[in-house]
Backbone and ligand atoms as CSV (ligand in chain L), in Angstrom:
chain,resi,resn,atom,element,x,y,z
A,1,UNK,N,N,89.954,9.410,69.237
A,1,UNK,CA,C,91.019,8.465,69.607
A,1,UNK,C,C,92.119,9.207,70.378
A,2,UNK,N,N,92.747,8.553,71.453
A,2,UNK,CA,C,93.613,9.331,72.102
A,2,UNK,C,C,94.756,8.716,71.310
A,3,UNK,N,N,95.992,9.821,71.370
A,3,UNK,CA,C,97.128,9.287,70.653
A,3,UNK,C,C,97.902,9.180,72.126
A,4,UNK,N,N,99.281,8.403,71.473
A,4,UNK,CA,C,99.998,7.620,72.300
A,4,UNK,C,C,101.645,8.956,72.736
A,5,UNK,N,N,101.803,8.485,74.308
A,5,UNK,CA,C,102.079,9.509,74.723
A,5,UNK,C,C,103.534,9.554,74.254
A,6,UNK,N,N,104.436,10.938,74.107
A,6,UNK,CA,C,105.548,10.792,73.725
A,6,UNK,C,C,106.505,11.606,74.885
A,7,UNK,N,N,106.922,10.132,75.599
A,7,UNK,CA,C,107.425,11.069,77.016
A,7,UNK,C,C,109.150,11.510,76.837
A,8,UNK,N,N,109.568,12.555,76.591
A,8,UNK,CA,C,111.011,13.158,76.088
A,8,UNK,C,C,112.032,14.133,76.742
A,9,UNK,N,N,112.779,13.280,77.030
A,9,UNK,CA,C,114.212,13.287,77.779
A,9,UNK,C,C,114.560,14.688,76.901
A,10,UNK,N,N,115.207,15.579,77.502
A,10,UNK,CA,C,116.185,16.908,77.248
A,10,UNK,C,C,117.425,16.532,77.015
A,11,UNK,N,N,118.356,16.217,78.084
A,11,UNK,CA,C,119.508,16.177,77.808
A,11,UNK,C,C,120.145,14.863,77.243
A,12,UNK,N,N,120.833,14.936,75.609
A,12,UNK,CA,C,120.675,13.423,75.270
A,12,UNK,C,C,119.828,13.540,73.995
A,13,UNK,N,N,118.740,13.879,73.601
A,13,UNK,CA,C,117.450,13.551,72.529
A,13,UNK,C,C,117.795,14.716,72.077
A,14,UNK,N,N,117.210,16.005,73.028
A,14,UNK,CA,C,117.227,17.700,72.310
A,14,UNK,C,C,118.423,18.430,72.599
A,15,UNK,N,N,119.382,18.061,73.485
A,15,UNK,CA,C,120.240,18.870,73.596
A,15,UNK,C,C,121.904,17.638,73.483
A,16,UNK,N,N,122.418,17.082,72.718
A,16,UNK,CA,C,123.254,15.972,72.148
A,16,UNK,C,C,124.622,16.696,73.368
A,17,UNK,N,N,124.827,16.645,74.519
A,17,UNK,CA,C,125.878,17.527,75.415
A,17,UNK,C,C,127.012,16.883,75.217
A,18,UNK,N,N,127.096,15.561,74.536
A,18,UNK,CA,C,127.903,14.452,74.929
A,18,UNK,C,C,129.007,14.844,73.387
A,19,UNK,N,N,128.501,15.902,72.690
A,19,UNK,CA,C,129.185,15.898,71.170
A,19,UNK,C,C,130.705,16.809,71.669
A,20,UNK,N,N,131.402,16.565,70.932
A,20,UNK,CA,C,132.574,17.064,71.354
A,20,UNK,C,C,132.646,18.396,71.269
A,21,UNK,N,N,132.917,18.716,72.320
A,21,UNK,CA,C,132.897,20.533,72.883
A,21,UNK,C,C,133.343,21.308,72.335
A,22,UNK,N,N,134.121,21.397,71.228
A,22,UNK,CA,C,134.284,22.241,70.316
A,22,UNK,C,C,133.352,22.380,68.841
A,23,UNK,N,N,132.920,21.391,68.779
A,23,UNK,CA,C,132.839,20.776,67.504
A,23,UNK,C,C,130.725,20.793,67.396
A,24,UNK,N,N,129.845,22.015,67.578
A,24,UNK,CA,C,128.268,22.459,67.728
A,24,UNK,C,C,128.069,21.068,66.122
A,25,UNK,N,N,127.188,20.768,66.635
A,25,UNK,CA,C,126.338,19.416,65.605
A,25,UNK,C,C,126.086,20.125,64.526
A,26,UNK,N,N,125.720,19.639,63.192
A,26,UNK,CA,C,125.285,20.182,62.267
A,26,UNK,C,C,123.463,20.493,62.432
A,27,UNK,N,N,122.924,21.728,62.481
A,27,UNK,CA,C,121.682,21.704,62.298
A,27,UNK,C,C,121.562,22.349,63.969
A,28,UNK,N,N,122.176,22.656,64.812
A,28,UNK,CA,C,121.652,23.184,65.899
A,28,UNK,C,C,122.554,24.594,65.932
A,29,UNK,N,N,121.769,25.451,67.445
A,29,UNK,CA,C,122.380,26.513,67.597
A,29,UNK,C,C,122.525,26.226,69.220
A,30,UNK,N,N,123.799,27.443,69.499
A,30,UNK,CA,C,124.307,27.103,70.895
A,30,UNK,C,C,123.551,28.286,71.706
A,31,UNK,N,N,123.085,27.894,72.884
A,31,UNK,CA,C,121.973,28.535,73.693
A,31,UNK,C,C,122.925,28.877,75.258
A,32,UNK,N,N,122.607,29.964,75.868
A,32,UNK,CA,C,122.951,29.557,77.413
A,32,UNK,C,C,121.939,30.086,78.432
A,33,UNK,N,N,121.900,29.253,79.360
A,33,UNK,CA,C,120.373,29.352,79.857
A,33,UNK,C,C,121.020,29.158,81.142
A,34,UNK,N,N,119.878,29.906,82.368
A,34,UNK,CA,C,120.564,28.888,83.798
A,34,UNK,C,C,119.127,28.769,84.124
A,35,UNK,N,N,118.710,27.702,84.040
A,35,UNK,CA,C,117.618,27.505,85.018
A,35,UNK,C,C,118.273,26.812,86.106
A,36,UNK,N,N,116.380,26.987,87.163
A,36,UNK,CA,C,116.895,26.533,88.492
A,36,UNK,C,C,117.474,25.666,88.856
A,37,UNK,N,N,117.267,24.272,87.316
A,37,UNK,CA,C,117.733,23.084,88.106
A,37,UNK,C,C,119.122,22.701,87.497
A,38,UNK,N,N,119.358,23.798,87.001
A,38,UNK,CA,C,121.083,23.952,86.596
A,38,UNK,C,C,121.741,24.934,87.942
A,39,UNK,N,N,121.161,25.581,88.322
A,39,UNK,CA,C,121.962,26.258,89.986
A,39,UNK,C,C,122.014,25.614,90.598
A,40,UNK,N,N,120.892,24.695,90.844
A,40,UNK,CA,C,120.819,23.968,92.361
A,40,UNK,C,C,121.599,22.528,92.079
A,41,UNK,N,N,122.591,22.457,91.031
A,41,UNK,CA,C,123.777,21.510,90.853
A,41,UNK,C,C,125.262,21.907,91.720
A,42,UNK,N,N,124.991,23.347,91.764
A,42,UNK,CA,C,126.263,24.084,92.866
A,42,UNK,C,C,125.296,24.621,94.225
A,43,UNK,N,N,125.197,23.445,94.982
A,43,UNK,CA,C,124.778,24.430,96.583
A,43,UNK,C,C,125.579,25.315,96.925
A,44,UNK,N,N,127.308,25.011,96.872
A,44,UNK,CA,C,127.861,25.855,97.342
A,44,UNK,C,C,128.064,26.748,96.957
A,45,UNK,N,N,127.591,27.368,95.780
A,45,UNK,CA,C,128.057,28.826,94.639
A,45,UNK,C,C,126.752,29.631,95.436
A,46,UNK,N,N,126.669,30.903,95.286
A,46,UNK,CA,C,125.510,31.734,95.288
A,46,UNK,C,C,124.928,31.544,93.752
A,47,UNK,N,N,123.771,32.039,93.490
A,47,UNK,CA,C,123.211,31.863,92.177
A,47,UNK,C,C,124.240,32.364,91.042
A,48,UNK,N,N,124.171,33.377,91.935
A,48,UNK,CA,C,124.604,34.851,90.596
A,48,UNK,C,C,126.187,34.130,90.011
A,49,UNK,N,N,126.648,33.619,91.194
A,49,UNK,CA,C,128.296,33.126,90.575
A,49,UNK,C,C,127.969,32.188,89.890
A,50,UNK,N,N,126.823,30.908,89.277
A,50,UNK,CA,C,126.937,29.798,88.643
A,50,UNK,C,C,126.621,30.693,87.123
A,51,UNK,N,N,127.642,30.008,86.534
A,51,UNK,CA,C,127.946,30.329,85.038
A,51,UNK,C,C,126.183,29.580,84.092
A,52,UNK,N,N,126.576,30.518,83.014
A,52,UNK,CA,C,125.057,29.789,82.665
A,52,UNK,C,C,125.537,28.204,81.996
A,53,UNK,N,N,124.340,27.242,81.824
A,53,UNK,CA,C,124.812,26.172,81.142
A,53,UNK,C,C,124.830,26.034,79.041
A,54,UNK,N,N,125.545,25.483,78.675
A,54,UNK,CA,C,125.713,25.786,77.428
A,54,UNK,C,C,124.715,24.836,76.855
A,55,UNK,N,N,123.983,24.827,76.170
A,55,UNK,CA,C,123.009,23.841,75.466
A,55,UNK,C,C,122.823,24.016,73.959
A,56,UNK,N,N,122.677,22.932,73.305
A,56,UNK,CA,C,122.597,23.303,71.643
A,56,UNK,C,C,121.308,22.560,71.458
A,57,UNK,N,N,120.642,23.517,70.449
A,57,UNK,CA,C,119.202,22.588,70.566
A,57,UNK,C,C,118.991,22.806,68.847
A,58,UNK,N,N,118.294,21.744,68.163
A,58,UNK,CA,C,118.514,21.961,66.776
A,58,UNK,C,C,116.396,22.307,66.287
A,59,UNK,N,N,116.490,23.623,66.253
A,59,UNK,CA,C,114.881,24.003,65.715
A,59,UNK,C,C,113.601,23.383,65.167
A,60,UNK,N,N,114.890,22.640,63.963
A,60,UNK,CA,C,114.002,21.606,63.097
A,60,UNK,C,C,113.362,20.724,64.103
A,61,UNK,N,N,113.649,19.965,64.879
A,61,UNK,CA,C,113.415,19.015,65.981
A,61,UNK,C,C,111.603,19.393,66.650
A,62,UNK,N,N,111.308,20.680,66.671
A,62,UNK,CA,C,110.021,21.013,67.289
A,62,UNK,C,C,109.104,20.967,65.943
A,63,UNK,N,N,108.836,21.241,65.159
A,63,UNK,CA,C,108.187,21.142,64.249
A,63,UNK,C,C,107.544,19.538,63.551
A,64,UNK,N,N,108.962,18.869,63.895
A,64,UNK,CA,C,109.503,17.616,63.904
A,64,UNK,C,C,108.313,16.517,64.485
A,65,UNK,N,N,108.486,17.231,65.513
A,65,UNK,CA,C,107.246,16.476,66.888
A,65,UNK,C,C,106.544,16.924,66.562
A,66,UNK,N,N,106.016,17.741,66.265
A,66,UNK,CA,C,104.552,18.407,66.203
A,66,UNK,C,C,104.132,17.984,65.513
A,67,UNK,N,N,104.571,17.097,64.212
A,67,UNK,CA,C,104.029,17.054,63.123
A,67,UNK,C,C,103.468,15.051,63.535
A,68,UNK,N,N,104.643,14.640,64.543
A,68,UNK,CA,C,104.215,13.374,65.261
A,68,UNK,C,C,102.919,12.981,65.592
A,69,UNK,N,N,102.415,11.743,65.483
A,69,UNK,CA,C,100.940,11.639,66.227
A,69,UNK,C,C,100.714,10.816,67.349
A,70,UNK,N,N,101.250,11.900,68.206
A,70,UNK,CA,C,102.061,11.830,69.714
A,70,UNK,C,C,101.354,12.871,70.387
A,71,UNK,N,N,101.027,12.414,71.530
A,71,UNK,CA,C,101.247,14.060,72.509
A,71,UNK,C,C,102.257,13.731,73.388
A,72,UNK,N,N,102.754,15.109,73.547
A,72,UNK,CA,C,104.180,15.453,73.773
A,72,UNK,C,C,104.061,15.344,75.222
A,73,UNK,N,N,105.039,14.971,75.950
A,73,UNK,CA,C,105.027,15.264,77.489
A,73,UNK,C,C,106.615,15.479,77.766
A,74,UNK,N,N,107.336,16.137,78.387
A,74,UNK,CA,C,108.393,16.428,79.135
A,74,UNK,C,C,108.517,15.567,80.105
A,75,UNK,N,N,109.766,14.379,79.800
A,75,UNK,CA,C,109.823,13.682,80.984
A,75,UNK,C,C,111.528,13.718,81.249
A,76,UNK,N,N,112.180,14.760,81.872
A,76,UNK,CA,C,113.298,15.303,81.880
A,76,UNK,C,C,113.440,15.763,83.608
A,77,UNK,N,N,114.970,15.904,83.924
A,77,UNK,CA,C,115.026,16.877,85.260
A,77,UNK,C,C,115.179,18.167,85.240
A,78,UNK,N,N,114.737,18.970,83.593
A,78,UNK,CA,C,114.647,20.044,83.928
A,78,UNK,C,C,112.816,20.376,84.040
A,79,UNK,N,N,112.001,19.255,84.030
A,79,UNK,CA,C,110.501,19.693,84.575
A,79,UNK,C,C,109.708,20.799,83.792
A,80,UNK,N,N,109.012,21.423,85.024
A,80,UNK,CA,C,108.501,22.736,84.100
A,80,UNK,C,C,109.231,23.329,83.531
A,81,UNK,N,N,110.478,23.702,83.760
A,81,UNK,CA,C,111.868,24.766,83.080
A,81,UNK,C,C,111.929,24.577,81.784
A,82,UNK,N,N,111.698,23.022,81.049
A,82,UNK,CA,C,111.457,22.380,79.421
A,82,UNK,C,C,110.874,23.364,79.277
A,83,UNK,N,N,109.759,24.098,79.619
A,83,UNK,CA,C,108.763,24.602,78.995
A,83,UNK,C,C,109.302,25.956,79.059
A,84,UNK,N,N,110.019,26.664,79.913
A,84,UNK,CA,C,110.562,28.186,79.919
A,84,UNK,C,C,111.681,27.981,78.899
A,85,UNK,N,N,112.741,26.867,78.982
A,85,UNK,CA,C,113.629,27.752,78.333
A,85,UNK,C,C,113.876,26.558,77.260
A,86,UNK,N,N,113.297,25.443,76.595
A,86,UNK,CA,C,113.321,24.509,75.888
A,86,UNK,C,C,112.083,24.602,75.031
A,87,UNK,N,N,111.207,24.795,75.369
A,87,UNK,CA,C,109.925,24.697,74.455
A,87,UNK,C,C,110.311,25.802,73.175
A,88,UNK,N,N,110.318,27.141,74.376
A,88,UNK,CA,C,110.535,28.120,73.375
A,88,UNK,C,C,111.918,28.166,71.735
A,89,UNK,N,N,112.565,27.707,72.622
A,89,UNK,CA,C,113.533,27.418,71.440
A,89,UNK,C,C,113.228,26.382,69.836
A,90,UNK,N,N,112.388,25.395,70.592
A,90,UNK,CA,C,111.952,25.051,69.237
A,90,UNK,C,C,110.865,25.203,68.951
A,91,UNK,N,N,110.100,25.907,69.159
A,91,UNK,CA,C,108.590,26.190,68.732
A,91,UNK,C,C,106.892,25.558,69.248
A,92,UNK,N,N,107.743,24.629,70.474
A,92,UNK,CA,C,106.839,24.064,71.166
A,92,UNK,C,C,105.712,24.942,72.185
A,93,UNK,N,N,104.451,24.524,72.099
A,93,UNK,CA,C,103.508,25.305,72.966
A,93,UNK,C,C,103.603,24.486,74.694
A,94,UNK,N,N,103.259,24.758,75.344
A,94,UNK,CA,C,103.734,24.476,76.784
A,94,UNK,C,C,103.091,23.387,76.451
A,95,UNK,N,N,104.110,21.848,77.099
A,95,UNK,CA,C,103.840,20.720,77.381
A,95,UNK,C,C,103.450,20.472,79.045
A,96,UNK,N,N,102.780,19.481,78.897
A,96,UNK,CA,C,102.706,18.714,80.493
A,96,UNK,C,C,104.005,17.758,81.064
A,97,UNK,N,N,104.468,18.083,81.813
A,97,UNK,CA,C,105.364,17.141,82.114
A,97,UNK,C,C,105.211,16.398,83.551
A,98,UNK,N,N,106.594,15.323,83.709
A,98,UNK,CA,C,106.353,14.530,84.491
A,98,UNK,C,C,107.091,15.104,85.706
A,99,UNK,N,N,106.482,15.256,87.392
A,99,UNK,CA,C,107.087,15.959,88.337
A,99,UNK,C,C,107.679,14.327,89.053
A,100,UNK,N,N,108.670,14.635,89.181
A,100,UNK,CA,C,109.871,13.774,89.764
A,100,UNK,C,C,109.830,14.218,91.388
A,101,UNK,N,N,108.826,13.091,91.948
A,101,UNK,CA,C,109.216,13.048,93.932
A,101,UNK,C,C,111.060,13.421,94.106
A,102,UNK,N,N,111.838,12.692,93.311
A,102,UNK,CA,C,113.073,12.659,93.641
A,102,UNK,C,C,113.920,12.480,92.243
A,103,UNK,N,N,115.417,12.770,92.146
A,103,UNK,CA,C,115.883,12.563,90.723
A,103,UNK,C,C,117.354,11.759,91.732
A,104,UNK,N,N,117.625,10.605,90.449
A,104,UNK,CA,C,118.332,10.257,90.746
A,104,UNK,C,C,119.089,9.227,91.565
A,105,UNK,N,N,117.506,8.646,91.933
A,105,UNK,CA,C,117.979,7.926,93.325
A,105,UNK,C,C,118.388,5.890,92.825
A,106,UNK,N,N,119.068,5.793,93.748
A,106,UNK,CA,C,118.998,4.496,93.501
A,106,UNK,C,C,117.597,3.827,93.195
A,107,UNK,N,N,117.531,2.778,92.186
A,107,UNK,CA,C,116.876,1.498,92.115
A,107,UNK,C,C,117.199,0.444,93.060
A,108,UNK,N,N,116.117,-0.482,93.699
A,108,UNK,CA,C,116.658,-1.875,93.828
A,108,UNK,C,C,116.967,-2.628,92.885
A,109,UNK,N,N,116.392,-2.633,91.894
A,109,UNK,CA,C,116.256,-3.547,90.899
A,109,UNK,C,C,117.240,-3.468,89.521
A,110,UNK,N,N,117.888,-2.276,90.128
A,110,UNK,CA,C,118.554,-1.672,88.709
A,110,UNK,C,C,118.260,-0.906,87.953
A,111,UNK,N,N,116.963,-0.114,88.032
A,111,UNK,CA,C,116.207,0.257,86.792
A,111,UNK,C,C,116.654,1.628,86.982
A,112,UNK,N,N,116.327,2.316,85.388
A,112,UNK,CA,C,116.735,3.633,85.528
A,112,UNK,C,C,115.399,4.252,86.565
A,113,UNK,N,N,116.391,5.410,87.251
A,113,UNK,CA,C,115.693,6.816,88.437
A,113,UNK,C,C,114.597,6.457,87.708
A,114,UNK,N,N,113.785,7.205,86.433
A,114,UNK,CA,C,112.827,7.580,86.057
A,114,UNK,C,C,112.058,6.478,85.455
A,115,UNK,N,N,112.327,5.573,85.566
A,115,UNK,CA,C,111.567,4.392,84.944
A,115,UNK,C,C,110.200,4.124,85.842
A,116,UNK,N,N,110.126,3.625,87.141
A,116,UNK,CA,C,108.713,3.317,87.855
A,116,UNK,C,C,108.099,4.496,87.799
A,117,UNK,N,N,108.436,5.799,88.214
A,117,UNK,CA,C,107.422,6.977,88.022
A,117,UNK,C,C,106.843,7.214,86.718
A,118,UNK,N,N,107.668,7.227,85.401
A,118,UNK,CA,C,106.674,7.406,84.244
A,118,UNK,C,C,105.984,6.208,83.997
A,119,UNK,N,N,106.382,5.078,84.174
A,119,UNK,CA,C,105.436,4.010,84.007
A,119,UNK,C,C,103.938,4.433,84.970
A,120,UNK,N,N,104.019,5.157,86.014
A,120,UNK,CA,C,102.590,5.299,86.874
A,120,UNK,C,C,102.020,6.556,86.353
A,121,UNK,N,N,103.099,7.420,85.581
A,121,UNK,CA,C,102.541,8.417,85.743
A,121,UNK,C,C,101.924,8.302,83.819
A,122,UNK,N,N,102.133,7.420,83.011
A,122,UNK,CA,C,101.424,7.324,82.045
A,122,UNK,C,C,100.238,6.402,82.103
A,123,UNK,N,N,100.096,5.620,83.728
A,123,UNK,CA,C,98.490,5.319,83.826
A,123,UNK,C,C,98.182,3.820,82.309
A,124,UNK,N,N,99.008,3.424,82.397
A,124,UNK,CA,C,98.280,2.373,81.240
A,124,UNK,C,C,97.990,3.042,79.878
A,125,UNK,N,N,98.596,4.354,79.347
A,125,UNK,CA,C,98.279,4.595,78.189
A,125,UNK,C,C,99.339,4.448,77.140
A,126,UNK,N,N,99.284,3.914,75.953
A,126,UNK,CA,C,100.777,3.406,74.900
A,126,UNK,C,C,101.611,4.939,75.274
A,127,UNK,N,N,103.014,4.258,75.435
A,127,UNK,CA,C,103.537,5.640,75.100
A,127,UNK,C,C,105.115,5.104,74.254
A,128,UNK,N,N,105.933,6.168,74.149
A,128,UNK,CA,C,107.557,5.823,73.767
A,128,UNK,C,C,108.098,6.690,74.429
A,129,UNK,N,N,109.233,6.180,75.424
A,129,UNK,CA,C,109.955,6.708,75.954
A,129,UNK,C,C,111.619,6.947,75.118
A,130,UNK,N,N,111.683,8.433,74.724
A,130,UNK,CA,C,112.843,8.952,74.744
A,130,UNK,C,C,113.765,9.329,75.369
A,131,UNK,N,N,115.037,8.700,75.690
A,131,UNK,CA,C,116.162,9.088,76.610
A,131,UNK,C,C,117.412,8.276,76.223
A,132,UNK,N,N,118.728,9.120,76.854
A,132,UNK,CA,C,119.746,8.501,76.320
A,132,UNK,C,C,120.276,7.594,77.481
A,133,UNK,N,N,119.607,7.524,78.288
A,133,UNK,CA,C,119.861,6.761,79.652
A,133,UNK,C,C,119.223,5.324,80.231
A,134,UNK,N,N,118.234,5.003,79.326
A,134,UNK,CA,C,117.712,3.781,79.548
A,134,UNK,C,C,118.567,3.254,78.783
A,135,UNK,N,N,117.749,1.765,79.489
A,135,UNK,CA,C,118.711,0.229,79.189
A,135,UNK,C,C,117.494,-1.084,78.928
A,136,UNK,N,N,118.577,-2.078,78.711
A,136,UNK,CA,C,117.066,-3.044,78.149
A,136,UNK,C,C,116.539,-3.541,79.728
A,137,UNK,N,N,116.815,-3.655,80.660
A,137,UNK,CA,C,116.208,-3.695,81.947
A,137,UNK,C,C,115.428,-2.896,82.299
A,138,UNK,N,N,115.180,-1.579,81.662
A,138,UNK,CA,C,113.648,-0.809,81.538
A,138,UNK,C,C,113.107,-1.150,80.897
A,139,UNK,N,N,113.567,-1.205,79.690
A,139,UNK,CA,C,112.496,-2.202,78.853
A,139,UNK,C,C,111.951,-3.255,79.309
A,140,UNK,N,N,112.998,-3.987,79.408
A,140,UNK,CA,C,111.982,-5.496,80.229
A,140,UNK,C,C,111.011,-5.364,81.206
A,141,UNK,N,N,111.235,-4.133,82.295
A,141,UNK,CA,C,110.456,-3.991,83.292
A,141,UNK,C,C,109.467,-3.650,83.051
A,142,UNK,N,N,109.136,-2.594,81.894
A,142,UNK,CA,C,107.777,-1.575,81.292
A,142,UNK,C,C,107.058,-2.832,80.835
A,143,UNK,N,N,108.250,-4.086,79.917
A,143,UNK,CA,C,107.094,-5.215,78.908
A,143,UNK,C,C,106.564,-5.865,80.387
A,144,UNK,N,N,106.691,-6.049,81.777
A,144,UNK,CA,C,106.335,-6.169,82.366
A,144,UNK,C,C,105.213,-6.008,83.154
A,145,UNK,N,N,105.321,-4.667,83.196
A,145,UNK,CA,C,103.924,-3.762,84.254
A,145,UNK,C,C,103.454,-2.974,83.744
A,146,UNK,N,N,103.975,-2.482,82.202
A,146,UNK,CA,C,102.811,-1.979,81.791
A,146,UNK,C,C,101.573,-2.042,80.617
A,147,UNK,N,N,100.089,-2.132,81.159
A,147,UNK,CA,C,99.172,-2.829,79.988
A,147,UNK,C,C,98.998,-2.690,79.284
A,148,UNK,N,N,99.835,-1.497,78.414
A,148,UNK,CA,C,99.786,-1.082,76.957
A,148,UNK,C,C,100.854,-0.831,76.046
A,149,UNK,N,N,101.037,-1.451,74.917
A,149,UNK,CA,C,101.725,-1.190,73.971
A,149,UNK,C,C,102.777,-0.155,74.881
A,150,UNK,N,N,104.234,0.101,74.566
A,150,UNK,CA,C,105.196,0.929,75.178
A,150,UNK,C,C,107.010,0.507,74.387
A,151,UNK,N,N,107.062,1.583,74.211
A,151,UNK,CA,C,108.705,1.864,73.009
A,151,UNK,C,C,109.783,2.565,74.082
A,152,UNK,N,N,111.060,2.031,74.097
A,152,UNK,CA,C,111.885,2.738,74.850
A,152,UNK,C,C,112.856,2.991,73.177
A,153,UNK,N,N,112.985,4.126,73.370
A,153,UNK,CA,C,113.958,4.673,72.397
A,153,UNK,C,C,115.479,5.346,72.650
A,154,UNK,N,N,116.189,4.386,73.029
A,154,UNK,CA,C,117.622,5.545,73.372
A,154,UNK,C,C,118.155,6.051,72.242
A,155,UNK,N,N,118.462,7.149,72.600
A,155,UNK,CA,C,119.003,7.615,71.894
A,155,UNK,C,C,120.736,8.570,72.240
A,156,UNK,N,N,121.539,8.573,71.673
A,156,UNK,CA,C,122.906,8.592,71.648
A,156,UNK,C,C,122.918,10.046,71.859
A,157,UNK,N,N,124.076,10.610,73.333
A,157,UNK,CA,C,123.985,11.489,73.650
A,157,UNK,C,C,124.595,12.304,72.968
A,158,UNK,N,N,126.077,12.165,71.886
A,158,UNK,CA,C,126.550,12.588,71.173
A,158,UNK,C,C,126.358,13.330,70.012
A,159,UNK,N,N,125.209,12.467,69.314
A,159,UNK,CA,C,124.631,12.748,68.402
A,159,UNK,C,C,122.902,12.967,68.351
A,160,UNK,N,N,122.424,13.077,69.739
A,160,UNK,CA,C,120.865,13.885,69.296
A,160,UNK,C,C,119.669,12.696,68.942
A,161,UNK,N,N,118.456,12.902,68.885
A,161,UNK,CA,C,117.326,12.675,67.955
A,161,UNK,C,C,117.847,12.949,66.133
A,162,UNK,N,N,117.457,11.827,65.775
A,162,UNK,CA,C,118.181,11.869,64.348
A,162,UNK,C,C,116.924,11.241,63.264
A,163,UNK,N,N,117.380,11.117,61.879
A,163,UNK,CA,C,116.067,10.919,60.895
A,163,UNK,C,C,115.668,9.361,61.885
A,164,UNK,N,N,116.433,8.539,61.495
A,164,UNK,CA,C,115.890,7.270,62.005
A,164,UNK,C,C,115.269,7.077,63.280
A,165,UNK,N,N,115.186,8.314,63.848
A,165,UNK,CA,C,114.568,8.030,65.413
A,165,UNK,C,C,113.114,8.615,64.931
A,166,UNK,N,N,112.799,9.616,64.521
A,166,UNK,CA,C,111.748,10.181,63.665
A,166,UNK,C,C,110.998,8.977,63.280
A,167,UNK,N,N,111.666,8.229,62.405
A,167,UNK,CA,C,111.249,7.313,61.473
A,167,UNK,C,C,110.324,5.813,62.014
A,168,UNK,N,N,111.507,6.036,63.309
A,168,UNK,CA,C,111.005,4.515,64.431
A,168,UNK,C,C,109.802,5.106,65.221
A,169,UNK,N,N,109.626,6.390,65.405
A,169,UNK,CA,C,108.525,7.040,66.055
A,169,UNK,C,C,107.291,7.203,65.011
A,170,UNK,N,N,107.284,7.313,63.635
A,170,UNK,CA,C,105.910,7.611,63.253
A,170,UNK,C,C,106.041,6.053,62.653
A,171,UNK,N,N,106.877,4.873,62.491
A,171,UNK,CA,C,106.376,3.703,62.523
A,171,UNK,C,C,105.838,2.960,63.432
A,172,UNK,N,N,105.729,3.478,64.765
A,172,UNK,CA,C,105.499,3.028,66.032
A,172,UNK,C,C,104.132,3.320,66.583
A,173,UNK,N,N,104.230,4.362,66.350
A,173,UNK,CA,C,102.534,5.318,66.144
A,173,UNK,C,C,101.396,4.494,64.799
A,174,UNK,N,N,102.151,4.848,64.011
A,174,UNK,CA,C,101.075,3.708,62.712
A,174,UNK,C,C,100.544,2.345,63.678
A,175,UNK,N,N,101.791,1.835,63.723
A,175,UNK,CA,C,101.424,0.487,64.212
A,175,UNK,C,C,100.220,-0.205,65.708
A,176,UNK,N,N,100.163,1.043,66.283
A,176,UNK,CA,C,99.327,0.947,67.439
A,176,UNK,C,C,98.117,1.402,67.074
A,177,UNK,N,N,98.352,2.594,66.162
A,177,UNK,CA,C,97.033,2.903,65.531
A,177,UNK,C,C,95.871,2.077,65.578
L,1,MG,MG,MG,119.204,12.490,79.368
């Protein structure tokens, strides 16, 4: 049986950026990393001058998933980089992720950037989308076009992936079972 795909947003789900800047979440540690697609936010800096970015990522969280009956996919704008400097932090083995033609761009329709590409790029297979950036107009659009079972899960940038998101994910998984 193939299990149902679990496509997962970085900034927002694993890294909560939105929590007040003094104040590291309970249960994470503070990381600083620069990947590429944190430089190429300053064209005008040279590399070496962009400061690294601060990220808090909470450990428990990889084990978390793993233990999900999900396969994992990276559907984030940091891309392959999830896998250099995100996987490792929580114990994840290299995921597949989703390559983005473009980030960011307008919708006609309203829909979030990443909404029509993971809908094509999960091909008709159940999945749940994690991110703190969808809206119910992705939703509506996915109950739309796509032919299989499909969960949008936002989740609150402040506060992270939490028990009850866990909870809505392995009830979600049962249920398609
Ligand atoms: Mg996000």
């Amino acid at each position: 049986m193939t299990l149902p795909l679990l496509l997962l947003d970085v900034d927002g789900p694993l890294n909560p950026y939105a929590a007040k800047r003094h104040r590291r979440p309970h249960g994470y540690g503070t990381h600083r990393v620069k990947p590429d697609c944190w430089v190429a936010r300053f064209p005008q800096r040279p590399a070496e001058r962009v400061r690294p970015l601060r990220i808090w990522i909470n450990p428990d969280h990889g084990p978390e998933l793993l233990a999900l009956r999900y396969e994992l996919v990276w559907a984030t704008t940091w891309m392959d980089e999830a896998n250099t400097f995100i996987g490792p932090l929580l114990g994840l083995p290299v995921l597949p992720y989703i390559h983005w033609p473009e980030l960011h761009q307008q919708d006609p329709d309203g829909l979030h950037w990443k909404t029509r590409n993971l809908v094509a790029w999960a091909a008709g297979r159940p999945f749940v989308w994690v991110d703190d950036e969808l809206g119910p107009q992705d939703a509506e659009w996915i109950a739309a076009h796509h032919p299989a079972p499909a969960l949008t899960l936002h989740v609150d940038p402040e506060i992270g992936l939490g028990e009850s998101d866990f909870t809505a994910l392995r009830e979600w998984a049962e249920a398609v079972a």
